[in-house]
N, C-alpha and C positions, 0 to 999 in steps of 0.2 A: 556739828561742832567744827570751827576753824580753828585749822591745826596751822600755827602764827611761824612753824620754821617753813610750810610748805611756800604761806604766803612773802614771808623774807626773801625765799629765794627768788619768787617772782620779781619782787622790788630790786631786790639788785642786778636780775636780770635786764630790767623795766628800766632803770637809768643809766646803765652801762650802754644799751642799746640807744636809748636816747641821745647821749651825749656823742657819741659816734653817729648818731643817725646825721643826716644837713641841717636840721636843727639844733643840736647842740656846737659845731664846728662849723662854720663856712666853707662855701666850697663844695661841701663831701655829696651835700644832694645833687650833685652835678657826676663826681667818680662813684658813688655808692646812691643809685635811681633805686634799685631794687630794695631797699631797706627802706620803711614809710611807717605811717602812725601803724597802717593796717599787721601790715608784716610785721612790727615791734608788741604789736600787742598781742599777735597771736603768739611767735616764741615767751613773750612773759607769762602769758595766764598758760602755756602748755605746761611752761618749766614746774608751774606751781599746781596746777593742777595732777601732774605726774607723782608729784612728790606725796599731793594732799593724800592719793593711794584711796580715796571713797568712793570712787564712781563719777558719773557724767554729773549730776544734779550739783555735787560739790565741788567736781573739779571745774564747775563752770562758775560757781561761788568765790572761789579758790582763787582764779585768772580773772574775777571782775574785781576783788578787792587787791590785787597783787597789780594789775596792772595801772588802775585809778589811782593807787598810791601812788609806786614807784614814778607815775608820770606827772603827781604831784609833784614832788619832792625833787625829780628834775626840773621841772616847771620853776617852781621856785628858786631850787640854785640859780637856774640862769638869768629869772627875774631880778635877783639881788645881781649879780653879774651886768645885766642889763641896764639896772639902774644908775648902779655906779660908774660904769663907761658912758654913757651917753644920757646919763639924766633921766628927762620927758618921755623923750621916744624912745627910751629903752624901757622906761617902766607901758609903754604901750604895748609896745612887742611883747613885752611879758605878760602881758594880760590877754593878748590876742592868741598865746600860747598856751595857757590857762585853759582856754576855751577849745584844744586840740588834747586838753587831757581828757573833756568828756568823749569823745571820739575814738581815745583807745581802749574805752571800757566796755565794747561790744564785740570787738575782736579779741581783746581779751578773755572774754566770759566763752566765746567760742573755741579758743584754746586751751581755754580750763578744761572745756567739757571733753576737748579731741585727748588731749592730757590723762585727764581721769581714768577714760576710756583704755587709756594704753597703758597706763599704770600697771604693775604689780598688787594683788590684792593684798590689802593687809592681813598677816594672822592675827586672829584673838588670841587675846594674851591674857594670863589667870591661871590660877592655879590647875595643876591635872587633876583629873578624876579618879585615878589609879592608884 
């Protein structure tokens, strides 16, 4: 079952990271080298797979739909951002980055799983027996 606040907070994780990363800002890929698709996707799908609380199989479910989103939805902001400053070649760019959001969907499902793993188990929750 996907538990949608574990994957929320991957997503906000996932464009925050984004938009800080040198893709979202100019520049920054040059002061911040160490922050990349790979490294953004592993902290989003960990954050959400931590949260999902079910183990590796989900927390790695967890960090591939937390992270393909939120790098949509960055994606996109920047693509409408893109378009508007620069037209043509800004809606190219945005589509050439589109194609950097399938790329953080396996690092991400990797940090779900590493995520998961570290997690807190959930208790069941339901009535006592007693």
């Amino acid at each position: 079952m996907v538990r949608w606040m574990a994957v929320l907070y991957g997503i906000v994780a996932s464009f925050i990271i984004s938009l800080v990363s040198g893709i979202g800002l100019p520049f920054t890929d040059a002061t911040l080298p160490i922050i990349g698709t790979g490294l953004s996707g592993l902290i989003a799908g960990g954050v959400a797979g931590y949260y999902a609380r079910e183990g590796l199989g989900s927390g790695a479910l967890h960090g591939l739909l937390a992270t393909t989103l939120g790098g949509l939805i960055a994606a996109l902001f920047l693509l409408l951002l893109g378009t508007l400053a620069l037209g043509l070649a800004g809606f190219g760019v945005g589509v050439a980055i589109l194609l950097l959001v399938v790329a953080t969907g396996i690092p991400g499902a990797v940090g779900g799983a590493i995520g998961g793993m570290m997690g807190p188990d959930r208790e069941p929750t339901g009535r006592p027996t007693a």
